[in-house]
C-alpha positions as CSV (number, residue, x, y, z in Angstrom):
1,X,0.0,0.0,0.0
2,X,0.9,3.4,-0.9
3,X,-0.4,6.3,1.1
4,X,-0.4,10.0,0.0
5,X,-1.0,13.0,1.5
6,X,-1.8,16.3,0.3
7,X,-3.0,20.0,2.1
8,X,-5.8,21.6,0.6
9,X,-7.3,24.9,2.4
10,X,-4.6,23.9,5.4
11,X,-6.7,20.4,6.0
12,X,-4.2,17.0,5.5
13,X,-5.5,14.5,3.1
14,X,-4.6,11.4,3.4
15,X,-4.9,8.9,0.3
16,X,-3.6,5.2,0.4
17,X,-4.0,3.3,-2.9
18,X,-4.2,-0.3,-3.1
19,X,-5.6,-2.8,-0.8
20,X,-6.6,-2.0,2.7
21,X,-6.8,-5.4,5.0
22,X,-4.5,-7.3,7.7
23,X,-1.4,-7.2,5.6
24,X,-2.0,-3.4,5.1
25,X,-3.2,-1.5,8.6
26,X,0.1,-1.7,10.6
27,X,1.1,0.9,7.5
28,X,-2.1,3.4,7.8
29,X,-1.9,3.5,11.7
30,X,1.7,4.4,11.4
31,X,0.5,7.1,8.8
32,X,1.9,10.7,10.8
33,X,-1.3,12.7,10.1
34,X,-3.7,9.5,10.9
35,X,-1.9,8.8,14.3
36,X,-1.7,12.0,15.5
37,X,-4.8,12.1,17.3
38,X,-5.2,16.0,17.6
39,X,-5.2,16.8,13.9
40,X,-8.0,16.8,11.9
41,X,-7.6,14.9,8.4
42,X,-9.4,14.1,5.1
43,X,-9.3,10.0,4.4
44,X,-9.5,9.7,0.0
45,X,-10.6,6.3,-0.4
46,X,-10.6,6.7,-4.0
47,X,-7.4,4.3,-4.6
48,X,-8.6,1.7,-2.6
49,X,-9.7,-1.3,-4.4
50,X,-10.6,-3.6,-1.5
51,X,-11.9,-3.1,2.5
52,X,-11.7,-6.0,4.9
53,X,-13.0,-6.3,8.3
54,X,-9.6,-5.5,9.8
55,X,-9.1,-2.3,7.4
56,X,-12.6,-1.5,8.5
57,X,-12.0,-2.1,12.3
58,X,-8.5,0.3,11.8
59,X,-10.7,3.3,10.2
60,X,-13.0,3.0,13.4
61,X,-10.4,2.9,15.6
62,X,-8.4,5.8,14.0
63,X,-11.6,7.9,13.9
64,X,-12.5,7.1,18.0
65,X,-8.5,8.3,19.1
66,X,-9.3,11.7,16.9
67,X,-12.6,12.2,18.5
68,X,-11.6,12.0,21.7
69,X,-8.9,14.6,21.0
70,X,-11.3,16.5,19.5
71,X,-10.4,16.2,15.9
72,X,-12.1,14.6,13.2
73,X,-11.4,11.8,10.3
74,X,-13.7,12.4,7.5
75,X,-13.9,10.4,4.5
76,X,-14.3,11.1,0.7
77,X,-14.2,9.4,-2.6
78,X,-15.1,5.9,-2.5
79,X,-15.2,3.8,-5.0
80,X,-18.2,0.9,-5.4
81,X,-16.6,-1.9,-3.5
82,X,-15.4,0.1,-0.4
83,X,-18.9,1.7,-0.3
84,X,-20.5,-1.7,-0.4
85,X,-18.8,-2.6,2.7
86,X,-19.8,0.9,4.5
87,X,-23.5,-0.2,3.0
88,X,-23.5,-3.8,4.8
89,X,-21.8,-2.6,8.1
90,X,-23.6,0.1,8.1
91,X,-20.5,1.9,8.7
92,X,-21.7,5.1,7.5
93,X,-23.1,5.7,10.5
94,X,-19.7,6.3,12.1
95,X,-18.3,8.3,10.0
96,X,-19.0,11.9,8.2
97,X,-18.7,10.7,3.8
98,X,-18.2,13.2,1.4
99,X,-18.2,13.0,-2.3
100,X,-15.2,14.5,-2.9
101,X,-12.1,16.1,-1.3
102,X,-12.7,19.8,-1.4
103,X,-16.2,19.5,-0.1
104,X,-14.8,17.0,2.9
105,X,-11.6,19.7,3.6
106,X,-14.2,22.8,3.7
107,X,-16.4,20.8,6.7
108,X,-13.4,20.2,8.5
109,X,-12.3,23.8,7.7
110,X,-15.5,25.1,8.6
111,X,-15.9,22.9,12.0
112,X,-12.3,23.7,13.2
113,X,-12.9,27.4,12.9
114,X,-16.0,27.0,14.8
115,X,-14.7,25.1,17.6
């Protein structure tokens, strides 16, 4: 797995490409911007091809540390088979899912200058 990042109106994005299951969540929670609870980031799902329940289970977790720092982890871009998962867990629930990564930055934006 690769993982990207990017700033876009001062808001990280993160972006990992490839696969994200057991062999792959040591390197997202290792990801700088992800594990540093207090900072609020973007997660581009765009570039990944396939969501286990362990890659699932890391997003939760990751999104629970930021909370309780009281940052955020939204997510953007995903593609039919990672939204299929988010459908049948009923995932979506957990998490704030925007279309795209300018729309996802400005709500962070917006609800870090608010806070």
């Amino acid at each position: 797995m690769i993982i990207k990042e990017t700033k876009l109106n001062n808001i990280t994005i993160v972006a990992p490409e490839g696969t994200l299951d057991a062999s792959t969540v040591s390197l997202l929670n290792e990801n700088k911007a992800l594990s540093e609870n207090s900072v609020t980031v973007v997660l581009d799902l765009s570039h990944v091809d396939f969501l286990d329940s362990s890659g699932l289970g890391a997003l939760v977790g990751i999104a629970r540390k930021k909370r309780e720092k009281k940052a955020d982890m939204v997510l953007t871009s995903m593609n039919d088979n990672v939204r299929k998962v988010f459908e049948i867990t009923h995932a979506y629930q957990l998490f704030d899912v925007y279309d795209d990564a300018r729309s996802a930055a400005e709500h962070c934006r917006t609800k870090t200058a608010s806070q």
